[in-house]
PDB file of N, CA, C and O in Angstrom:
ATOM      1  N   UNK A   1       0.844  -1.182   0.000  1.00  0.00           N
ATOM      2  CA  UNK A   1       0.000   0.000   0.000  1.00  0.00           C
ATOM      3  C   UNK A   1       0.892   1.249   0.000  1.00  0.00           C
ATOM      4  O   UNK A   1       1.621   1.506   0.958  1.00  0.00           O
ATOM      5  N   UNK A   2       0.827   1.933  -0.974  1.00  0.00           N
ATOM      6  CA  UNK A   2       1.692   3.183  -1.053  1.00  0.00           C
ATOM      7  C   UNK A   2       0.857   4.203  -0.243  1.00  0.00           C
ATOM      8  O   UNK A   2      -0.371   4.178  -0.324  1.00  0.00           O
ATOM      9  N   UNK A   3       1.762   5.462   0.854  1.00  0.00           N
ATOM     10  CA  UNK A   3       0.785   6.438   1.326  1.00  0.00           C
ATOM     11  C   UNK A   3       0.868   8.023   0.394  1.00  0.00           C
ATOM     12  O   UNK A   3       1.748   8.276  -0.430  1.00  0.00           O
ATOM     13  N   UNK A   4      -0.014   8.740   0.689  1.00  0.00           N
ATOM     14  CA  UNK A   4       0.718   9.727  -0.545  1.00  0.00           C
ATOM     15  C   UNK A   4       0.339  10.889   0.787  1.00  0.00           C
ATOM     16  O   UNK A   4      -0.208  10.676   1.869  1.00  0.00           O
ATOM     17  N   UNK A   5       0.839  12.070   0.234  1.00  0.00           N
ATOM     18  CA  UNK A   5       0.498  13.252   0.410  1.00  0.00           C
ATOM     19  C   UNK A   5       0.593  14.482  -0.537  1.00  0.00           C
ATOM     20  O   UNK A   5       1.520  14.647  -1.329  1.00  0.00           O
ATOM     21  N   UNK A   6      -0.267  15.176  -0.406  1.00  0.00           N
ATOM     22  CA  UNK A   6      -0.199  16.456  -1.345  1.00  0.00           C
ATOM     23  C   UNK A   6       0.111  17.940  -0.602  1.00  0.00           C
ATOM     24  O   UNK A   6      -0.590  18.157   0.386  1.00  0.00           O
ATOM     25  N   UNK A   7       0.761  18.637  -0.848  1.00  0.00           N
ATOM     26  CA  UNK A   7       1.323  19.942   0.177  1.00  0.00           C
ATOM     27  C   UNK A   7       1.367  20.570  -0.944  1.00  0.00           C
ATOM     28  O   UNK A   7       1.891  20.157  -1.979  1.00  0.00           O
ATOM     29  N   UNK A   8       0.406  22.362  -0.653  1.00  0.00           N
ATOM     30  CA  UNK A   8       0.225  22.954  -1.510  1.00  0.00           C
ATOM     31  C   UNK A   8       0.329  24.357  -0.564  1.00  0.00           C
ATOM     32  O   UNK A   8      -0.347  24.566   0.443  1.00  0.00           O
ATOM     33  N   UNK A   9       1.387  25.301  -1.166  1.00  0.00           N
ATOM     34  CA  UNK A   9       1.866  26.483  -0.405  1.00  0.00           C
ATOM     35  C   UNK A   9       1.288  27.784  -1.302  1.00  0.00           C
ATOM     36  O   UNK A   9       0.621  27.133  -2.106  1.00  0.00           O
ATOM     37  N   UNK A  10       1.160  28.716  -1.571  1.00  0.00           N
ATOM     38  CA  UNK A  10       0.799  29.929  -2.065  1.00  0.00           C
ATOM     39  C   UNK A  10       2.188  31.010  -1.513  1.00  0.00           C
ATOM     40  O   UNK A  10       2.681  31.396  -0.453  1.00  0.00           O
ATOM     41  N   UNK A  11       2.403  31.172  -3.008  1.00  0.00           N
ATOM     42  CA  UNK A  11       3.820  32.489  -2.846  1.00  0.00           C
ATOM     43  C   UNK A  11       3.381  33.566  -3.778  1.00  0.00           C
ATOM     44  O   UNK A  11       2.363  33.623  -4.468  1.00  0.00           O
ATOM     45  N   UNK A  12       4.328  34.373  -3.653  1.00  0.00           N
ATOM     46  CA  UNK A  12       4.480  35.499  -4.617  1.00  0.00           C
ATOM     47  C   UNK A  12       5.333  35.404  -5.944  1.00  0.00           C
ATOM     48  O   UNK A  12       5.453  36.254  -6.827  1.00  0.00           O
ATOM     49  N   UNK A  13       5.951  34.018  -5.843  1.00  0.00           N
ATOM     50  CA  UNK A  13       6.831  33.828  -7.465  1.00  0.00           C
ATOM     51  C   UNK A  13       6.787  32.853  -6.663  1.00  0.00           C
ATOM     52  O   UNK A  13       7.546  32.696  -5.707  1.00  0.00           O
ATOM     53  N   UNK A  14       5.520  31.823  -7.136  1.00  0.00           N
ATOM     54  CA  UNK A  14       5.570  30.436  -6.740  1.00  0.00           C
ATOM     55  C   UNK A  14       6.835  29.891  -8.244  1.00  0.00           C
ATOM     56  O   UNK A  14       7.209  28.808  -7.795  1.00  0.00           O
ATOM     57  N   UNK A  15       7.209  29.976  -8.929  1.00  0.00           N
ATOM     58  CA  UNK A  15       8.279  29.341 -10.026  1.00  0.00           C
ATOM     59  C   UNK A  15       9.088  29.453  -9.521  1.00  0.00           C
ATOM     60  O   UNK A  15       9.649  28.359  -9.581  1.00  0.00           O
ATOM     61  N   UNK A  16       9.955  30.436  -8.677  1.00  0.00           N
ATOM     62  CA  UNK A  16      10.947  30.715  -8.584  1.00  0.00           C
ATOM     63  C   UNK A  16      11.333  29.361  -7.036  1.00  0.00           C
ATOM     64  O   UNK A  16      12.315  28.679  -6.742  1.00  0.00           O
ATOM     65  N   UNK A  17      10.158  29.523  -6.529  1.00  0.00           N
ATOM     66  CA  UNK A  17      10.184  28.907  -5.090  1.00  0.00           C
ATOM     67  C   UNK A  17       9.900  27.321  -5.590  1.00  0.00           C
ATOM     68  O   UNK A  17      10.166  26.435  -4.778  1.00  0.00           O
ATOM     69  N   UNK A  18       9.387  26.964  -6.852  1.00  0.00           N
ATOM     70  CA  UNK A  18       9.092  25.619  -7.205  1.00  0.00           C
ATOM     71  C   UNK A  18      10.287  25.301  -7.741  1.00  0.00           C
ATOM     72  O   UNK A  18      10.712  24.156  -7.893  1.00  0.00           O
ATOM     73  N   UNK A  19      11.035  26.677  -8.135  1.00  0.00           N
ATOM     74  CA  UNK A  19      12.552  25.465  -8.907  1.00  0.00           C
ATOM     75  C   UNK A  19      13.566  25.719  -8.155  1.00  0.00           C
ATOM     76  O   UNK A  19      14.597  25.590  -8.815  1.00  0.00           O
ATOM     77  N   UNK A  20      13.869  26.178  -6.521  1.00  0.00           N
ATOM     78  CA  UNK A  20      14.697  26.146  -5.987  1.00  0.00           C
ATOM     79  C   UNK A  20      14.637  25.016  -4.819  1.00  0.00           C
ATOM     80  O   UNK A  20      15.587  24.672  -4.115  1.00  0.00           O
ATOM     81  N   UNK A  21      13.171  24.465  -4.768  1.00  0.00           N
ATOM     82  CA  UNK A  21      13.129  23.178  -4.137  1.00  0.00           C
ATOM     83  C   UNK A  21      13.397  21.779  -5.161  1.00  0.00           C
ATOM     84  O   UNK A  21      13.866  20.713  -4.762  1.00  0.00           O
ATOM     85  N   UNK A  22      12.992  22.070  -6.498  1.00  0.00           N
ATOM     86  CA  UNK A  22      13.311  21.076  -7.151  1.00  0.00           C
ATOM     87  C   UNK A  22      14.399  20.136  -7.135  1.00  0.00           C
ATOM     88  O   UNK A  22      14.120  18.938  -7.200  1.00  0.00           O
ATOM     89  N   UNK A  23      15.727  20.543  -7.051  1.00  0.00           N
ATOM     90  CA  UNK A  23      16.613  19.654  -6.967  1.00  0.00           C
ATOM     91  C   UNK A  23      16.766  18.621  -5.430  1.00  0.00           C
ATOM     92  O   UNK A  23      17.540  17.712  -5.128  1.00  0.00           O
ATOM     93  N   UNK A  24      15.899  19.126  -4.882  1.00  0.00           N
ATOM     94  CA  UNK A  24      15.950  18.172  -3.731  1.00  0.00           C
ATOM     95  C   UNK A  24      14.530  17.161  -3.821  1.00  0.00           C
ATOM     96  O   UNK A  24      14.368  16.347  -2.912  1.00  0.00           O
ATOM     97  N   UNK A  25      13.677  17.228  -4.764  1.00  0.00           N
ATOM     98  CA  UNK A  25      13.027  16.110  -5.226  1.00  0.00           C
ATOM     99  C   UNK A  25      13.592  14.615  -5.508  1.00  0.00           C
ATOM    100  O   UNK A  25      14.477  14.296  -6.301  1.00  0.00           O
ATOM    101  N   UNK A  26      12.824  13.777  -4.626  1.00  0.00           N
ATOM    102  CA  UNK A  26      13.090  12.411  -5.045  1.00  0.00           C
ATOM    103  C   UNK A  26      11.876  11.917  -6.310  1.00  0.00           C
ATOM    104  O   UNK A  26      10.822  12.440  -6.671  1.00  0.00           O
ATOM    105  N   UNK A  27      12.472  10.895  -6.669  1.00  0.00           N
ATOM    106  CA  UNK A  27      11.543   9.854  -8.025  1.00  0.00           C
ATOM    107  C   UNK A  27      10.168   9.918  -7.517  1.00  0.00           C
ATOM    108  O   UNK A  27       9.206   9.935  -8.285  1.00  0.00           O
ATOM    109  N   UNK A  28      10.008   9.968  -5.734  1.00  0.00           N
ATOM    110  CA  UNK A  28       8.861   9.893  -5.339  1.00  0.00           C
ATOM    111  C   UNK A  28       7.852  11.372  -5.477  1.00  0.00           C
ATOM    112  O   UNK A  28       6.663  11.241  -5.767  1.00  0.00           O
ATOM    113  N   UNK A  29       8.164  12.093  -5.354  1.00  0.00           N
ATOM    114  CA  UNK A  29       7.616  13.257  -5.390  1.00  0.00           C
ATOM    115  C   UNK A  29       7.731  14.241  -6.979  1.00  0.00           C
ATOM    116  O   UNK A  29       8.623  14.291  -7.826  1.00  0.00           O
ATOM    117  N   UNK A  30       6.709  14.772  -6.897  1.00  0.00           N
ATOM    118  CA  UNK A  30       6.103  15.591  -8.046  1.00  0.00           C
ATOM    119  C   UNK A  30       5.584  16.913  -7.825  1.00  0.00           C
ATOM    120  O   UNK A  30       4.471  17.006  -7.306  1.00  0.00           O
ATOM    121  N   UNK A  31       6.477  18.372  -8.266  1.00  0.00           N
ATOM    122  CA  UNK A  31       5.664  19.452  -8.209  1.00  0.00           C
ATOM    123  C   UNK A  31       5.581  20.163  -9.676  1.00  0.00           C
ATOM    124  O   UNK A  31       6.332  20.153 -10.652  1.00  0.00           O
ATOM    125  N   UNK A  32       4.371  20.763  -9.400  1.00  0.00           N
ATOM    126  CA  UNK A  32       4.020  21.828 -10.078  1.00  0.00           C
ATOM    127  C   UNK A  32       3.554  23.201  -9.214  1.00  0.00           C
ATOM    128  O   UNK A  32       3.288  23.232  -8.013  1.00  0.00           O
ATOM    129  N   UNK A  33       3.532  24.309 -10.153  1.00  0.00           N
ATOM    130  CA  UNK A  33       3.081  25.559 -10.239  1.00  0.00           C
ATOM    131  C   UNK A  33       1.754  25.284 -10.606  1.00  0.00           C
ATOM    132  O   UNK A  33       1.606  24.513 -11.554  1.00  0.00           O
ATOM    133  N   UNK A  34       0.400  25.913  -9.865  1.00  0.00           N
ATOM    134  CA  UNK A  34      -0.640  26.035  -9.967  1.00  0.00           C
ATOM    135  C   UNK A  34      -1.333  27.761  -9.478  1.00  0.00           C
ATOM    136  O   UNK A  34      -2.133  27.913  -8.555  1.00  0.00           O
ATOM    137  N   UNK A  35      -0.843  28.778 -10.258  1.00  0.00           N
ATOM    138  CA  UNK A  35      -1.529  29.874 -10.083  1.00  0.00           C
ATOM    139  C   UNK A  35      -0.862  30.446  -9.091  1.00  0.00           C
ATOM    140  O   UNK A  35       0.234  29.935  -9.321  1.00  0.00           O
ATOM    141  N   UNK A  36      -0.717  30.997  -8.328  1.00  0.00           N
ATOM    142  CA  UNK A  36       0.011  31.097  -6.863  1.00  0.00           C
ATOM    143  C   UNK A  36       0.809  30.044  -6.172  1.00  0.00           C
ATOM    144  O   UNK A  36       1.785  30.154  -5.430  1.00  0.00           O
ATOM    145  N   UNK A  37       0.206  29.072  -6.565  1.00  0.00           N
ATOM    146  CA  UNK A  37       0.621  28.186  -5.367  1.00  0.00           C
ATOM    147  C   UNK A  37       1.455  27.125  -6.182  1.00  0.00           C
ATOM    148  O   UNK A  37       1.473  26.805  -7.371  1.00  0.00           O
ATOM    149  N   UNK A  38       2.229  26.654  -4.909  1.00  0.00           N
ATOM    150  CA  UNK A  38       3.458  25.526  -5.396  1.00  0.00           C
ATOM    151  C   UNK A  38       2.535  23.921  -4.780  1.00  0.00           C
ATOM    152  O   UNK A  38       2.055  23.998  -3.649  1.00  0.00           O
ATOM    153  N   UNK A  39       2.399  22.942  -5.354  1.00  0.00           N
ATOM    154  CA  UNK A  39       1.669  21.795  -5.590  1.00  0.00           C
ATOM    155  C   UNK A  39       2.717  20.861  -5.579  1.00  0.00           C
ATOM    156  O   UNK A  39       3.496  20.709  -6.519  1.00  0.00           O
ATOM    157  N   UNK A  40       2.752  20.065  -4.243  1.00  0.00           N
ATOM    158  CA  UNK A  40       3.814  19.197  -4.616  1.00  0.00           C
ATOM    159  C   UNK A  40       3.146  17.595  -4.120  1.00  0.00           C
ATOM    160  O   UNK A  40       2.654  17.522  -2.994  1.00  0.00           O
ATOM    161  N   UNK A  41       3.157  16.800  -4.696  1.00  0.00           N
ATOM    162  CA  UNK A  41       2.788  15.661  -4.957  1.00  0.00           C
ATOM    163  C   UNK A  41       3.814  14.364  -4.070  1.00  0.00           C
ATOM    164  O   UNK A  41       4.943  14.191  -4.530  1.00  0.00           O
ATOM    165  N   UNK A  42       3.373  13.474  -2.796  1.00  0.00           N
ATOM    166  CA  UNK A  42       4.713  12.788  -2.410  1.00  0.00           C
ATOM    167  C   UNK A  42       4.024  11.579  -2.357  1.00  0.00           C
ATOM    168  O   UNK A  42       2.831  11.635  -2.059  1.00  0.00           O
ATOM    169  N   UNK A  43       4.692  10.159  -2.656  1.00  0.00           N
ATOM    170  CA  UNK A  43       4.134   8.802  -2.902  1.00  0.00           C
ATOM    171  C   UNK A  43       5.560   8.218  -2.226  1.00  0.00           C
ATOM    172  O   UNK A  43       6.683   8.232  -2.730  1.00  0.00           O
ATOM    173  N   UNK A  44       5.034   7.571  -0.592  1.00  0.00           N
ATOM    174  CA  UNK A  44       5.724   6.468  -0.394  1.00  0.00           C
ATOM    175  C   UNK A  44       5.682   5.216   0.184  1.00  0.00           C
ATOM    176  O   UNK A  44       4.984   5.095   1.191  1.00  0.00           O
ATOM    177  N   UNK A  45       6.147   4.474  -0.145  1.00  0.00           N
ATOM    178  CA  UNK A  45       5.697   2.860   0.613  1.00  0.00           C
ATOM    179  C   UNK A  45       5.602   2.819   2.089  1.00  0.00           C
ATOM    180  O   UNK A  45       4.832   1.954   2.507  1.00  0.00           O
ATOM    181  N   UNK A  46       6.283   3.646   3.110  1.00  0.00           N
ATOM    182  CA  UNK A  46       6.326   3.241   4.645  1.00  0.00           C
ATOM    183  C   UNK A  46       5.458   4.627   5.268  1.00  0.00           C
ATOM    184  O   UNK A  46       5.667   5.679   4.663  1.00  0.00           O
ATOM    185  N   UNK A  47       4.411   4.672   6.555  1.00  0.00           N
ATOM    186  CA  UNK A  47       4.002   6.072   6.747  1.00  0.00           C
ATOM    187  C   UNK A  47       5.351   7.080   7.233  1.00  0.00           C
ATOM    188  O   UNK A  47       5.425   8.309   7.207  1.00  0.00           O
ATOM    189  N   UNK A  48       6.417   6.014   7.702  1.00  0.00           N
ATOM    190  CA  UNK A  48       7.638   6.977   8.311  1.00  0.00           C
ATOM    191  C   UNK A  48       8.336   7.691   7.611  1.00  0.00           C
ATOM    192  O   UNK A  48       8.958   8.732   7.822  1.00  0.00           O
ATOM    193  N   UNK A  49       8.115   6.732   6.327  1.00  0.00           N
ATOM    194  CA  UNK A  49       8.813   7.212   5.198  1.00  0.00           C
ATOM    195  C   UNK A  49       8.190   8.593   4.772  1.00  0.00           C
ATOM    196  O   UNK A  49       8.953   9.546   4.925  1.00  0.00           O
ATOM    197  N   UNK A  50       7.131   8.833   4.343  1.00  0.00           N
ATOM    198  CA  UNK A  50       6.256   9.623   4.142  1.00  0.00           C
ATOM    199  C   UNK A  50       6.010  10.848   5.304  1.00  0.00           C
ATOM    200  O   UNK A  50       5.429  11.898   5.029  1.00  0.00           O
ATOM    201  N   UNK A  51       6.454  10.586   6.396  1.00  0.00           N
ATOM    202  CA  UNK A  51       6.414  11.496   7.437  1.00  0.00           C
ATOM    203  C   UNK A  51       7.897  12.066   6.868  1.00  0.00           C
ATOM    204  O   UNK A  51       7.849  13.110   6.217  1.00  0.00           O
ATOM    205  N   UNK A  52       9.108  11.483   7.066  1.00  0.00           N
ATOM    206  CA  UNK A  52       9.987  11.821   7.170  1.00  0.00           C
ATOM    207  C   UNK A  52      10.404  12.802   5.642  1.00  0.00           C
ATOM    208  O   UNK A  52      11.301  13.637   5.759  1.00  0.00           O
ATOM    209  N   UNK A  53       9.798  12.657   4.444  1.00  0.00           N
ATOM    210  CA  UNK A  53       9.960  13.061   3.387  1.00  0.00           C
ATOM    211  C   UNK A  53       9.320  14.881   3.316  1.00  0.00           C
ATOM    212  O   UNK A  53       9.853  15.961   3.059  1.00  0.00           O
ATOM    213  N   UNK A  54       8.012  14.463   3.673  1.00  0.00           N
ATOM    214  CA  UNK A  54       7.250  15.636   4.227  1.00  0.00           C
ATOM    215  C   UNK A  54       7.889  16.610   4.837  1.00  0.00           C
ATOM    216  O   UNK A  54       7.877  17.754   4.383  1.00  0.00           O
ATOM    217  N   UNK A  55       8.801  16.137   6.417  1.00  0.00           N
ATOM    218  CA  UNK A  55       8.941  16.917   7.171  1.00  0.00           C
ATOM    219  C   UNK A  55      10.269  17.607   6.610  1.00  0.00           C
ATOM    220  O   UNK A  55      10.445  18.718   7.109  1.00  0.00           O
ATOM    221  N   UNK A  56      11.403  17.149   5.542  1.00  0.00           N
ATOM    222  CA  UNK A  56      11.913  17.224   4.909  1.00  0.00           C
ATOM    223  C   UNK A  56      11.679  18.696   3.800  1.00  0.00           C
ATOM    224  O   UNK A  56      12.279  19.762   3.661  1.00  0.00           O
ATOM    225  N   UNK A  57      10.277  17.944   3.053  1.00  0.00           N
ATOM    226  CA  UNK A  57      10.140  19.065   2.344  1.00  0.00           C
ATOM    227  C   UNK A  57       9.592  20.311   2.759  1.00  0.00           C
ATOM    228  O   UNK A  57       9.625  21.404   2.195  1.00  0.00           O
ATOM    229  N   UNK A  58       9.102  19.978   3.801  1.00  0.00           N
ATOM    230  CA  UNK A  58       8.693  21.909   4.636  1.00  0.00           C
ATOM    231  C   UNK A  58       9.967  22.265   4.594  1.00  0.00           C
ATOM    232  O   UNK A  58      10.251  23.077   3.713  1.00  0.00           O
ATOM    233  N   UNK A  59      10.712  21.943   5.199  1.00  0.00           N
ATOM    234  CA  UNK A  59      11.761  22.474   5.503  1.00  0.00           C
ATOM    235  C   UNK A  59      12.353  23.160   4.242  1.00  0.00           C
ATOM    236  O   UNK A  59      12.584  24.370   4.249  1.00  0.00           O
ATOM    237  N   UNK A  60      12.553  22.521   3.356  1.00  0.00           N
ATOM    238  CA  UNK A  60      13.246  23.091   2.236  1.00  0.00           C
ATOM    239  C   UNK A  60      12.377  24.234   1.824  1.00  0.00           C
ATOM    240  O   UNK A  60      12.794  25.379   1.645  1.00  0.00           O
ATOM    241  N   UNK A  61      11.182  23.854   1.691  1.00  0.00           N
ATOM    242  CA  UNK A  61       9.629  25.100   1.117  1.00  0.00           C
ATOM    243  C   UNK A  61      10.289  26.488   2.449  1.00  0.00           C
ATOM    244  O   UNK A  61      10.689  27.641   2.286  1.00  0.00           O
ATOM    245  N   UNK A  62      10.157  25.815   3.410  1.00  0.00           N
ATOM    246  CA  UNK A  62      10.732  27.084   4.354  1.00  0.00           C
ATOM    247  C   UNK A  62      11.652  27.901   3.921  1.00  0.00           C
ATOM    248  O   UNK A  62      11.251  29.056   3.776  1.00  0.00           O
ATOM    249  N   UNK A  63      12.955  27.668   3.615  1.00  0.00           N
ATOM    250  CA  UNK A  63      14.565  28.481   3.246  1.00  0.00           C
ATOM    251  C   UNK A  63      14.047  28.349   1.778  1.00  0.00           C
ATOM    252  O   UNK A  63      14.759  29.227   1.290  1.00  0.00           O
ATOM    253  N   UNK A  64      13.456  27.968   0.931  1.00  0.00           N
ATOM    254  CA  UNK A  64      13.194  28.718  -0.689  1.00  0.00           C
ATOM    255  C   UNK A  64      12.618  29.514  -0.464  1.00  0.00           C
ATOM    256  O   UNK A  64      13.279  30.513  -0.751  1.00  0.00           O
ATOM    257  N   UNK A  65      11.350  29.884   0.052  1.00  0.00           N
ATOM    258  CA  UNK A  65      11.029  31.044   0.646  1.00  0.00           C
ATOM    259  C   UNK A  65      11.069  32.531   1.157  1.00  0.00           C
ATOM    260  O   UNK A  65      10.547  33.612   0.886  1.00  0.00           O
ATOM    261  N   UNK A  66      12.081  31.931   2.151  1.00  0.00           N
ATOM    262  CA  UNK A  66      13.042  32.940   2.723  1.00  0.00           C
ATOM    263  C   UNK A  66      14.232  33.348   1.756  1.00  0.00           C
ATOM    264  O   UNK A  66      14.348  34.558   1.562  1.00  0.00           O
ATOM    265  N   UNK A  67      14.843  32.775   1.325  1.00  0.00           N
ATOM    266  CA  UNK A  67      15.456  33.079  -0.070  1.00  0.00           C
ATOM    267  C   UNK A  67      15.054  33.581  -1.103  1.00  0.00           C
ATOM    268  O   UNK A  67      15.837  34.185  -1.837  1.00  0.00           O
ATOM    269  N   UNK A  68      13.855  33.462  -1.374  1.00  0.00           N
ATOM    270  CA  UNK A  68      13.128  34.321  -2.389  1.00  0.00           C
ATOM    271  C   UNK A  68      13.076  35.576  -2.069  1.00  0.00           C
ATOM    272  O   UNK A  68      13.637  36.460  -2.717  1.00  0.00           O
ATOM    273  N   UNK A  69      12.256  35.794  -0.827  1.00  0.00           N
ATOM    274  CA  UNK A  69      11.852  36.927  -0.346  1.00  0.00           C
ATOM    275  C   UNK A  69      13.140  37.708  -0.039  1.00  0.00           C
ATOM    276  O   UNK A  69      13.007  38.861  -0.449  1.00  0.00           O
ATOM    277  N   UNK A  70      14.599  37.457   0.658  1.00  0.00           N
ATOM    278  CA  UNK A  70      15.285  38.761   0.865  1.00  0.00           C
ATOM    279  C   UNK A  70      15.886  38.802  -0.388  1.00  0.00           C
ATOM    280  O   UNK A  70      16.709  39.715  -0.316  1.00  0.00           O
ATOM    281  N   UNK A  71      15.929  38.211  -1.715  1.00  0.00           N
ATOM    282  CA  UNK A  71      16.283  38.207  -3.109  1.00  0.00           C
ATOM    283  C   UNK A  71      15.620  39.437  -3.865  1.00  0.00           C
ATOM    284  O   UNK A  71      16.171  40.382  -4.429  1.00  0.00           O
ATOM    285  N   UNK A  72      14.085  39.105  -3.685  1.00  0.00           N
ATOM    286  CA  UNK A  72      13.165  39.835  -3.929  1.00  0.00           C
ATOM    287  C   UNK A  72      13.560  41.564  -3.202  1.00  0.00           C
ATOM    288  O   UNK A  72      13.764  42.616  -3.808  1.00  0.00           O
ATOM    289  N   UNK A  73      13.554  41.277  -1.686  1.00  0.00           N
ATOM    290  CA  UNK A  73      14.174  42.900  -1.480  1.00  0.00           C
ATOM    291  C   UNK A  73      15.390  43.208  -1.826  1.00  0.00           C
ATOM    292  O   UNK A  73      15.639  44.411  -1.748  1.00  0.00           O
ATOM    293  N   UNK A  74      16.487  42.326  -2.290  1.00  0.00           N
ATOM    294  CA  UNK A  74      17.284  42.808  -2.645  1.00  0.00           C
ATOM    295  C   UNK A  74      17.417  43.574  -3.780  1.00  0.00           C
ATOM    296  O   UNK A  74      18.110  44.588  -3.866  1.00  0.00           O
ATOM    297  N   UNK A  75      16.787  43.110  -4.600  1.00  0.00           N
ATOM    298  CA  UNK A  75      16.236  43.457  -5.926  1.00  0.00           C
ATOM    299  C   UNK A  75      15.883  44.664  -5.973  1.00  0.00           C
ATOM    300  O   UNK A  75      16.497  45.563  -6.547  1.00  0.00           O
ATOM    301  N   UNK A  76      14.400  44.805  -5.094  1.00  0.00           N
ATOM    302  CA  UNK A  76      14.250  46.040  -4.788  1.00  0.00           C
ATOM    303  C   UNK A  76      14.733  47.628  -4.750  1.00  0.00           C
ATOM    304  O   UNK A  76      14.583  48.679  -5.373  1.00  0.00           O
ATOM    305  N   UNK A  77      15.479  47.032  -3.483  1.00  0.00           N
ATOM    306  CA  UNK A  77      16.593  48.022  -3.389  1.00  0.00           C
ATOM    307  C   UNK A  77      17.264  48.768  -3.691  1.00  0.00           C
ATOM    308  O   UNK A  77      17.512  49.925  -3.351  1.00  0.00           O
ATOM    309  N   UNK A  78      17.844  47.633  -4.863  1.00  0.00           N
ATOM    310  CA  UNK A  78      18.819  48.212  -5.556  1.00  0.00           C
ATOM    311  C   UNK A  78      18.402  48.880  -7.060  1.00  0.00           C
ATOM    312  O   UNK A  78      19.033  49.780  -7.614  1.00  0.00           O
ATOM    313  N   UNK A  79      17.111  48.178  -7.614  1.00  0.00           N
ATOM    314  CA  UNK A  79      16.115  48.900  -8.518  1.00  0.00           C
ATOM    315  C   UNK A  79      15.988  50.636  -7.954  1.00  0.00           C
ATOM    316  O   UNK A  79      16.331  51.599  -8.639  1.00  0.00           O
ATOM    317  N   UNK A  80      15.456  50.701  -6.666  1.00  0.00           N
ATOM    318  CA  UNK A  80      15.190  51.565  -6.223  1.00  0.00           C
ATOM    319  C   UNK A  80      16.626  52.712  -6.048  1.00  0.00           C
ATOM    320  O   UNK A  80      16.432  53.910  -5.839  1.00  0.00           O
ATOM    321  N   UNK A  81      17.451  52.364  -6.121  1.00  0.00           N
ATOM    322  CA  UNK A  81      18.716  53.128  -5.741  1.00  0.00           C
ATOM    323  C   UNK A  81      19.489  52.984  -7.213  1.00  0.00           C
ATOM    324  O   UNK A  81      20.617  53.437  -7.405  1.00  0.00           O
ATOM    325  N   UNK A  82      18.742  52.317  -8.173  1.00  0.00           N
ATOM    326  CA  UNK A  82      19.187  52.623  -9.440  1.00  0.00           C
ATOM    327  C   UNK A  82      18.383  54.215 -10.491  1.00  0.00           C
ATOM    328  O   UNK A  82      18.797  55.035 -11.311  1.00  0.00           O
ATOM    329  N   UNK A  83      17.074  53.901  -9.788  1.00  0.00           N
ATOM    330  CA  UNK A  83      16.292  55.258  -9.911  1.00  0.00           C
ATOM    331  C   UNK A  83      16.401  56.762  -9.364  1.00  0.00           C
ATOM    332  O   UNK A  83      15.949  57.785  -9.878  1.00  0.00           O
ATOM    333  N   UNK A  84      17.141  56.602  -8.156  1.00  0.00           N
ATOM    334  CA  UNK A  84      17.272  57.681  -7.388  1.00  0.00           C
ATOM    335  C   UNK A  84      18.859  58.089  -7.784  1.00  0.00           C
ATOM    336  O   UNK A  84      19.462  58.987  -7.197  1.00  0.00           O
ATOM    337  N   UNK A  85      19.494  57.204  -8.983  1.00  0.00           N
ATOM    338  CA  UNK A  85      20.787  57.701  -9.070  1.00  0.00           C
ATOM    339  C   UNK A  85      20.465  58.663 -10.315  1.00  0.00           C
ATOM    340  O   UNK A  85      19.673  58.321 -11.193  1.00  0.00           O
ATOM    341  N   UNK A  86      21.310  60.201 -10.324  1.00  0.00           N
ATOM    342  CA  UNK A  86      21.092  60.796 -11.637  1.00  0.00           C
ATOM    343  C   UNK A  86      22.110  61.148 -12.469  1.00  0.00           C
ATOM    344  O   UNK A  86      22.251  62.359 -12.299  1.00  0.00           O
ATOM    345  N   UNK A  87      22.851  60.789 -13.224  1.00  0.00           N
ATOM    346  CA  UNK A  87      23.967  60.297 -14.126  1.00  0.00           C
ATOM    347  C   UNK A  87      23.603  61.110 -15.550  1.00  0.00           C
ATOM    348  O   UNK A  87      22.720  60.952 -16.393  1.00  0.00           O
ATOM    349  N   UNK A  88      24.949  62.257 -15.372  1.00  0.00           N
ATOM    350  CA  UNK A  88      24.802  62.944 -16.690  1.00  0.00           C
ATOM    351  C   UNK A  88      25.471  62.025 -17.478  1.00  0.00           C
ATOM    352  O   UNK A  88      26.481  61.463 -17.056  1.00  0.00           O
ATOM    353  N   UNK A  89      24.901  61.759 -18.856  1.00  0.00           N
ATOM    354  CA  UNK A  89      26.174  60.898 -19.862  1.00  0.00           C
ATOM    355  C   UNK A  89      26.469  62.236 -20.649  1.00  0.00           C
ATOM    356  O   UNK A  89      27.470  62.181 -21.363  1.00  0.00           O
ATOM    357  N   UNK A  90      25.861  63.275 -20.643  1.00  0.00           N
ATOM    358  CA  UNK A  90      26.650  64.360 -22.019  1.00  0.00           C
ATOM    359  C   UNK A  90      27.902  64.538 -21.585  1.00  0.00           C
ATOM    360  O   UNK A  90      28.358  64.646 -20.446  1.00  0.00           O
ATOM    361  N   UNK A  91      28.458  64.556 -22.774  1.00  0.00           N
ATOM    362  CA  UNK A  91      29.862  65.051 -22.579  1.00  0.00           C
ATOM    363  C   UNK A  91      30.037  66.764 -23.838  1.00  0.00           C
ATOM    364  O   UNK A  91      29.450  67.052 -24.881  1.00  0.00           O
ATOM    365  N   UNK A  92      30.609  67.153 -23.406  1.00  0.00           N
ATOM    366  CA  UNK A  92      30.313  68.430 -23.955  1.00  0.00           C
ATOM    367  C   UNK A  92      32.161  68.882 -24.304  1.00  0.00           C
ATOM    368  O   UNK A  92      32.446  69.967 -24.812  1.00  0.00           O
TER     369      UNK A  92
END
């Protein structure tokens, strides 16, 4: 009897947060992007197994997350301090 679970998170650049957990996907597990939200799909033979995979992948969903987000302000930031810079190019 295989057990499954489905864990489905809602971000602000769910892609970005679906392909920085990706490489820590096993054969068992499956995500997609669904609108907001990151959809991840887990199939395993033992419930421990399946606990332990889970508790696994929060974790990772946690720090992609958090990685997104101070990326995202970093971004920001520096967008913002690219606007507020005023740079003559004439040369005369």
């Amino acid at each position: 009897m295989t057990r499954r679970a489905t864990i489905r998170t809602t971000h602000d650049d769910p892609e970005l947060v679906a392909a920085a957990i990706a490489p820590d996907n096993t054969a068992e597990m499956e995500t997609t992007v669904d609108g907001n939200a990151v959809r991840t799909r887990i199939e395993r033979e033992t419930t421990g197994g399946l606990h332990a995979t889970v508790d696994d992948y929060v974790v990772n969903v946690d720090v992609a997350t958090t990685v997104v987000q101070h990326a995202d302000e970093h971004r920001h930031r520096h967008a913002d301090a690219d606007a507020d810079t005023d740079i003559d190019s004439t040369h005369e």
